[in-house]
C-alpha positions in Angstrom: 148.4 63.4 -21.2 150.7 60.3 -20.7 150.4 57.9 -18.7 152.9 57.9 -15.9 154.4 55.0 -14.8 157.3 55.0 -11.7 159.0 51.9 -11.7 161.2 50.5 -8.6 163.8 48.1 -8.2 165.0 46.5 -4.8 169.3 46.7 -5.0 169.9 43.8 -2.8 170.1 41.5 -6.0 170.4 42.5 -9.8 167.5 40.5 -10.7 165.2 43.1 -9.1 166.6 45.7 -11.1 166.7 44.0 -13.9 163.2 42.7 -14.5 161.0 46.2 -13.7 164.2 47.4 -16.1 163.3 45.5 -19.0 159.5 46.1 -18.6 160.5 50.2 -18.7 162.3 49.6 -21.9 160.4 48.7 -23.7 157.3 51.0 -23.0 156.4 52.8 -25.6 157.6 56.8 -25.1 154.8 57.9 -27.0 152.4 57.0 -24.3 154.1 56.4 -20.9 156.2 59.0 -19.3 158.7 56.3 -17.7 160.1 57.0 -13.8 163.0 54.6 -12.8 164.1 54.8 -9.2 167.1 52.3 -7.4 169.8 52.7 -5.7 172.2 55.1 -7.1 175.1 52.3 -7.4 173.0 50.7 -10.2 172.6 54.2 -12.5 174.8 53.2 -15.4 172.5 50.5 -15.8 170.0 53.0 -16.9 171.8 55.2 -19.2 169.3 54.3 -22.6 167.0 54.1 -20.5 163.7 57.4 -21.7 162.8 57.9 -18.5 164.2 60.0 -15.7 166.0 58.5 -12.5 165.1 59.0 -8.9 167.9 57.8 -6.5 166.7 55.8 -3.3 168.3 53.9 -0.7 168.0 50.0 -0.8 169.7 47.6 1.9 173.1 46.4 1.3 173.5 42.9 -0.7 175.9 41.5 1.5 173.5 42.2 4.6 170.3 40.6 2.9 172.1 38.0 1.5 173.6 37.1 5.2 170.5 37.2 6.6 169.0 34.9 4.1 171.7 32.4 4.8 171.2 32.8 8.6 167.6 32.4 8.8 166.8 36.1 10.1 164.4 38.5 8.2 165.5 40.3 5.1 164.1 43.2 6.8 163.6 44.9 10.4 160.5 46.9 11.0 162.7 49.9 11.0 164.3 49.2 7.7 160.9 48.9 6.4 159.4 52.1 7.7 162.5 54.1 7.0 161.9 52.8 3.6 158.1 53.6 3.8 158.9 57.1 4.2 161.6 57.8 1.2 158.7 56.1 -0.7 155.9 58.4 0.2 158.3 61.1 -0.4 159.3 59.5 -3.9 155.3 59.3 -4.8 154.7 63.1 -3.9 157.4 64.2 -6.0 156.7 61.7 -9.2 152.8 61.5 -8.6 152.3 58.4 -10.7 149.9 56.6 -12.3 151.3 53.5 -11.5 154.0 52.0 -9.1 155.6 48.9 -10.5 158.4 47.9 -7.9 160.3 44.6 -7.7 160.6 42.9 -4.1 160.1 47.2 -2.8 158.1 45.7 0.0 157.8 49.1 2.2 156.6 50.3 -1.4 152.9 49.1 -0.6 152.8 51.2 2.8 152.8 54.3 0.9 150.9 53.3 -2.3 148.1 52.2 0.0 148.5 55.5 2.0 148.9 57.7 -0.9 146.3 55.7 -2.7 148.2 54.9 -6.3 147.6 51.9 -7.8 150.6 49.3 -7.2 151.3 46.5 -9.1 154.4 44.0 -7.5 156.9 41.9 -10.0 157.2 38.2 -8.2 158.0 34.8 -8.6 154.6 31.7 -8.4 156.3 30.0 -5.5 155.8 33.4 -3.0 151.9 33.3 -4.2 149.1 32.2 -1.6 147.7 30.2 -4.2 150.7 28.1 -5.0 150.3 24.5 -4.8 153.6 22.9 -4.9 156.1 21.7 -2.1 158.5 24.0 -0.3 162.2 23.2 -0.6 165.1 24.2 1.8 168.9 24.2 -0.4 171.3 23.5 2.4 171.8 26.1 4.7 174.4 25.6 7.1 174.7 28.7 9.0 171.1 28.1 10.2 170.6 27.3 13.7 168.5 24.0 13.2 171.5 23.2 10.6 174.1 23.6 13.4 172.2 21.1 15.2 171.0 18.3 12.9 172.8 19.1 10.5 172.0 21.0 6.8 171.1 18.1 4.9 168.0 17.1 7.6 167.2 20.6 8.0 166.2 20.3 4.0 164.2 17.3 5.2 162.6 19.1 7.5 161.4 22.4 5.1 157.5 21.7 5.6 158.1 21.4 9.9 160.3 24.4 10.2 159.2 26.7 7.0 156.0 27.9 8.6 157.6 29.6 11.8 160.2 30.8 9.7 157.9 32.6 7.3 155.7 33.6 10.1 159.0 35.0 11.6 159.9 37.1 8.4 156.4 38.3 8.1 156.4 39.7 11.6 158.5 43.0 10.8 155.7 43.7 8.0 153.0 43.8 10.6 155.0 45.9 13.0 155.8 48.8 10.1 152.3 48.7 9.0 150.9 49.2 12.5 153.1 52.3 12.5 151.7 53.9 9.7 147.9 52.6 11.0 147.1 50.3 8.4 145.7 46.8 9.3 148.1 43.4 9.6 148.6 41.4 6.7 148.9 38.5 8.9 151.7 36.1 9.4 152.0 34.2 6.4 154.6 35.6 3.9 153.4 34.6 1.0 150.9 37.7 1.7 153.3 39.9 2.8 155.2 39.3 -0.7 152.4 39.6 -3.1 150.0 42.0 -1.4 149.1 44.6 -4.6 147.0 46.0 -6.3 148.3 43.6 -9.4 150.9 40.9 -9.3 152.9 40.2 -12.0 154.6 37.0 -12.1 157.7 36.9 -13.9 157.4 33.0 -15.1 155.5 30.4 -17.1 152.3 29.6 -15.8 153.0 25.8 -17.3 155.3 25.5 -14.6 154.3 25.9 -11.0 151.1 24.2 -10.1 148.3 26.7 -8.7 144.8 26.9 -7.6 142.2 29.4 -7.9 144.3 32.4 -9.2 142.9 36.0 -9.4 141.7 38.2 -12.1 144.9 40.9 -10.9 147.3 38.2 -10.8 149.0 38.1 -14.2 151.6 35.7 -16.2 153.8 38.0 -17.9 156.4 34.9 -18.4 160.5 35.3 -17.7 161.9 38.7 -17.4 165.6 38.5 -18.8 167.1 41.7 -19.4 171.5 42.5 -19.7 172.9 45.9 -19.8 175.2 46.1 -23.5 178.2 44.0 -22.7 181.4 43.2 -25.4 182.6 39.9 -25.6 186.4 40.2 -24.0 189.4 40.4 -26.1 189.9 36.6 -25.9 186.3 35.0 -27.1 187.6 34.8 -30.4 190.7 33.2 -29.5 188.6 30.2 -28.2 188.7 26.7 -29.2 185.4 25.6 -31.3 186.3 21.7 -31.0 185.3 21.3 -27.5 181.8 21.5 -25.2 181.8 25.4 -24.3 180.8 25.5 -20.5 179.3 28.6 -18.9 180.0 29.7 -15.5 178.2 32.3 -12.7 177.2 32.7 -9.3 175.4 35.9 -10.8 175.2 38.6 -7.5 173.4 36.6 -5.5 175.1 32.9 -5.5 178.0 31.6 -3.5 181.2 33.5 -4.7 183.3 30.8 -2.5 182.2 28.3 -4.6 184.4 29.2 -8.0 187.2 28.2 -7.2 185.8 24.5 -6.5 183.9 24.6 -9.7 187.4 25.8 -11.6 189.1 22.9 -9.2 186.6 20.5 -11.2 186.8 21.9 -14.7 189.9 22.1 -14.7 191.5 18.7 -16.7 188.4 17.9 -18.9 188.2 18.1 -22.3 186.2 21.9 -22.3 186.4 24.9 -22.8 185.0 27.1 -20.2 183.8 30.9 -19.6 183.6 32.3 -16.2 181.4 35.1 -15.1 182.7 36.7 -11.7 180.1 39.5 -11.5 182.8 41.7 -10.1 182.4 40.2 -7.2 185.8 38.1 -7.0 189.2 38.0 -8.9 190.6 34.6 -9.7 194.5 33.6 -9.7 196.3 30.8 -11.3 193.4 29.6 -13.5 193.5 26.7 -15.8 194.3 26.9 -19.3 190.9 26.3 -20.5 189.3 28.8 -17.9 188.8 32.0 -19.1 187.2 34.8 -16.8 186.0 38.2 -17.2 183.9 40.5 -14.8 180.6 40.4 -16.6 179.4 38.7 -20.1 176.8 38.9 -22.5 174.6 36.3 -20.9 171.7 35.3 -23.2 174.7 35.6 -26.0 177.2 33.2 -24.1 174.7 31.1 -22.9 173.3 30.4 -26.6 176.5 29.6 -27.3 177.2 27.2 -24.5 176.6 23.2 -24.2 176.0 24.0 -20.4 175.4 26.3 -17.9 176.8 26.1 -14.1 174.9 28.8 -12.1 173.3 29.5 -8.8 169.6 28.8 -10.4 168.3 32.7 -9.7 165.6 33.3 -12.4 167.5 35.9 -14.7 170.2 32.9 -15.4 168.2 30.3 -15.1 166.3 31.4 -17.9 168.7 32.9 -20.2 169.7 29.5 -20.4 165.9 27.9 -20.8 164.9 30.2 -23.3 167.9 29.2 -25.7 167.5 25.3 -24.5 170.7 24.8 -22.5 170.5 22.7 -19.0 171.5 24.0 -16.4 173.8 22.3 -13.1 172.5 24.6 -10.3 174.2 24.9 -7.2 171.1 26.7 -4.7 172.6 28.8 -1.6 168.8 30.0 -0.5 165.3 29.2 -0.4 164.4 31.2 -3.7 167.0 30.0 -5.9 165.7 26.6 -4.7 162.4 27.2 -5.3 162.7 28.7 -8.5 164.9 25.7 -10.1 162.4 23.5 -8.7 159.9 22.4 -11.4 162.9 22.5 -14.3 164.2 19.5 -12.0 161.1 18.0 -12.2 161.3 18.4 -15.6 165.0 17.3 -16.5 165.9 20.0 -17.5 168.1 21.3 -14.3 170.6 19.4 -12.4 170.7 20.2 -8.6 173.9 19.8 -6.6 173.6 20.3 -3.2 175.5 23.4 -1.5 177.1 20.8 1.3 177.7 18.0 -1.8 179.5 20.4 -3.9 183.2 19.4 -4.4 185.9 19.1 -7.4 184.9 15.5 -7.7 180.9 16.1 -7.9 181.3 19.1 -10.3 183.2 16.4 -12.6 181.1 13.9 -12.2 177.5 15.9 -12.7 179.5 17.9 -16.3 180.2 14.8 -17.4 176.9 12.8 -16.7 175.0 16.1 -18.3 177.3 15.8 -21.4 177.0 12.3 -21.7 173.1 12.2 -21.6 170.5 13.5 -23.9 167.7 13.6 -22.0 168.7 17.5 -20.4 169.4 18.9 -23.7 165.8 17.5 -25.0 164.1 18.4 -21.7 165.5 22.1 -22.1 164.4 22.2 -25.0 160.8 21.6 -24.8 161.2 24.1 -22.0 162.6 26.2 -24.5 159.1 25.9 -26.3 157.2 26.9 -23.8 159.1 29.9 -22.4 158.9 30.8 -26.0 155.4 31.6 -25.8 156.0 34.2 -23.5 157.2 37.8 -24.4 156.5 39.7 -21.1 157.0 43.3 -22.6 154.2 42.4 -24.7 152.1 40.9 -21.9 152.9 44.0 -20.1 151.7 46.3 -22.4 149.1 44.3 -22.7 148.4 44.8 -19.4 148.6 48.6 -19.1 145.9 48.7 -22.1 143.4 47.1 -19.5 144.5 49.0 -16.8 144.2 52.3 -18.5 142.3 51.7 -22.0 144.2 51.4 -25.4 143.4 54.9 -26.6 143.8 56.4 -22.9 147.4 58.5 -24.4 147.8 61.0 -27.6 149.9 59.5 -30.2 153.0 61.8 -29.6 154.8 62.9 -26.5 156.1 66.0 -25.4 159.5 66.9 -25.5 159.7 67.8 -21.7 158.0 64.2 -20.7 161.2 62.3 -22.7 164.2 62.3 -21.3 167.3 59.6 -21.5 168.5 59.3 -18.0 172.7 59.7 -18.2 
C-alpha cells in the first residue's frame, strides 16, 4: 500500500503554504498518496498539485499579523481548540501515515490524541536548543514601545522577550488542558517545535546550536512559487542599469512601498515591484515598474538587489542565486531569520522606525557601491547550495518508513491532481 502523507499549511502567511507545498511536490506518486489541506483561499495554489485537497479554516492574515505587531498571542486558547477539533476531524477522515504541517500548532493536539506521527516545518531560532541572541525589529505599536520608545524596546529584547514568550505560550497550555494532555510549559520555543520530528527549513551552517536531537532534521531552505509570466513590460526593460527588486511579500509592511518608490525614484535603476496583491500603486516613477505577483527566484536571479521584508521564502530566493538583500524587518521572525546573513554581510538591515526616502537611497547606493555583499552572498550562495530539501525529505521518509516500505506503481484511485 502507499504511504500516506497529509500535509498542512497555516494561511496566515504564504510561507507556510508554500514550504509543506514544495515538500508535496515533489513526493514521488508512486509511493506516497499525497493529502494537502489549507485554507480554501489558497486552492489555485494547488492545482498540479497529485494529491487531493481538504479545505480547513486558518486565522485571518491581517489578524495575526496585528497581533504580532501588538505584542498579543497569535492565538487564543479558543482559536486553538476550535482548530484542534477541525484537525481531529481532518485525521479521521484522511487516516494518515504522517502529518507534516507548517506553523498548524493545534495540529499536535490531535496527532498526539489520535496517535499519528507528526512531524512540524520550522525555522532554528524557535528551537530549544538554539544558541544565538534574540532580536526585537522595531515594533512601535507595543506597549513598552509606547513608553520608551521602539528603538530601546529593541535594546531591551533579552529583559522583555521571556514574559512575552511565556505570555504566547500560555493559550497552548490552556487548549491542551482542555483536551487532557499535560502542559508544555511556558517557554515557546517548546510550544513551536513540540513533534514527533522537526524539520528545519534552513542551513545548519547558520544558526549556532547545542545538543540537537536525532528527530530534529536540516532539510535546508524551502523556496517554492506557484507558475508566474513575466508581465507584458519585462522585455521592454532597460539592460544598462542595476535591476532592483522589490516586495514586502504577504507578511511585510505594505505602508512602506511607497517610501521605498519615494527613494528609488531619481537614481540611475531600473526597478521591479512586487505588491503581492495586497496594494495598488499610483503615479509611479518612470523606472518603477509594478505588477501583482512575479516569478521570484527568476527576477531575483536577474536582479543586482533585493529590497524585502527578510521572511525566509525571499530571503532565500535571493541567497540561493547570491544577491544581497536590504531588509526592512516589521516582526520578531523576520528579524530573526535575517539575523546570521547580517552577521555574515550578506544582508543589510534598516530599521522599521529609520526607514525613510533618504535612508533607502543611501543603503541602495552603499550596497551598489560595495563589493563585500555581493561576495558575502555569494559564499552564502555556496552553502545553501548544498541543500536540496525535497531530497533531504525523501530522505527522511525512507528512515521513517524504510526504502522498500511502497510497491513500485500506484493505483489509479490513490492519484489524483487537485483542480
Amino acid at each position: 500500500m502507499l504511504r500516506r502523507i497529509l500535509f498542512v499549511g497555516n494561511g496566515v502567511t504564504l510561507a507556510h503554504i508554500c514550504r509543506p507545498l514544495q515538500l508535496a511536490h515533489r513526493l514521488d506518486p508512486h509511493r506516497y498518496e499525497v493529502h494537502f489541506a489549507c485554507d480554501v483561499r489558497y486552492r489555485p495554489m494547488l492545482e498540479s498539485l497529485v494529491g487531493q485537497f481538504h479545505a480547513i479554516h486558518t486565522q485571518d492574515s491581517c489578524d495575526f499579523l496585528a497581533a504580532l505587531a501588538e505584542g498579543r498571542p497569535p492565538y487564543s486558547s479558543a482559536t486553538l481548540c476550535t482548530d484542534a477539533e477541525e484537525d481531529l476531524n481532518l485525521l479521521d477522515e484522511v487516516q494518515p501515515d504522517l502529518v507534516v504541517a507548517d506553523f498548524r500548532l493545534s495540529m499536535r493536539i490531535a496527532t498526539t490524541l489520535r496517535h499519528i506521527p507528526y512531524a512540524t516545518i520550522t525555522n532554528t531560532h524557535w528551537s530549544p536548543y538554539f544558541r544565538g541572541r534574540y532580536r526585537l525589529p522595531d515594533m512601535p505599536n507595543l506597549w513598552p514601545a509606547r513608553i520608551i520608545g521602539a528603538r530601546r524596546m529593541a535594546q531591551l529584547a533579552e529583559v522583555l522577550l521571556p514574559p512575552m514568550f511565556a505570555r504566547y505560550a500560555w493559550p497552548m497550555t490552556q487548549a491542551r488542558r482542555k483536551f487532557g494532555l499535560p502542559s508544555l510549559g511556558m517557554r515557546l520555543q517548546r510550544v513551536y517545535t513540540e513533534a514527533d520530528h522537526v524539520l528545519y527549513a534552513e542551513a545548519e551552517e547558520m544558526n549556532p546550536m547545542v545538543s540537537v536531537p536525532t528527530h530534529h532534521h536540516f532539510i535546508g531552505p524551502i523556496v517554492w512559487e506557484p507558475p508566474i509570466h513575466l508581465p507584458y513590460w519585462w522585455n521592454a526593460l532597460p539592460d544598462d542599469c542595476p535591476l532592483i527588486y522589490v516586495s514586502m511579500g504577504s507578511s511585510g509592511s505594505i505602508d512602506l512601498l511607497p517610501t521605498i518608490v519615494q527613494g528609488l525614484a531619481n537614481l540611475p535603476v531600473c526597478v521591479v515591484l512586487s505588491t503581492a496583491g495586497r496594494t495598488t500603486l499610483q503615479n509611479l516613477p518612470d523606472n518603477v515598474h509594478t505588477a501583482d505577483y512575479l516569478p521570484g527566484s527568476r527576477v531575483a536571479s536577474l536582479a543586482a538587489l533585493v529590497i524585502g521584508n527578510g521572511g525566509s521564502m525571499m530571503l532565500h530566493q535571493c541567497l540561493k542565486v547570491g544577491v544581497p538583500m536590504l531588509a526592512i524587518p516589521s516582526n520578531m521572525d523576520q528579524q530573526m531569520t535575517i539575523a546570521p546573513f547580517v552577521a555574515r554581510n550578506a544582508v543589510r538591515e534598516l530599521r522599521l522606525a529609520s526607514v525613510s526616502p533618504a535612508s533607502i537611497r543611501d543603503s541602495v547606493m552603499t550596497m551598489l557601491s560595495s563589493t563585500r555583499y555581493y561576495e558575502s552572498s555569494k559564499d552564502i550562495a555556496q552553502v545553501l547550495a548544498s541543500y536540496d530539501p525535497t531530497e533531504r525529505f525523501a530522505s527522511f521518509l525512507n528512515t521513517l518508513f524504510g526504502a522498500n516500505s511502497a510497491p513500485v506503481a500506484a493505483t489509479n484511485t490513490a492519484v489524483n491532481t487537485i483542480k
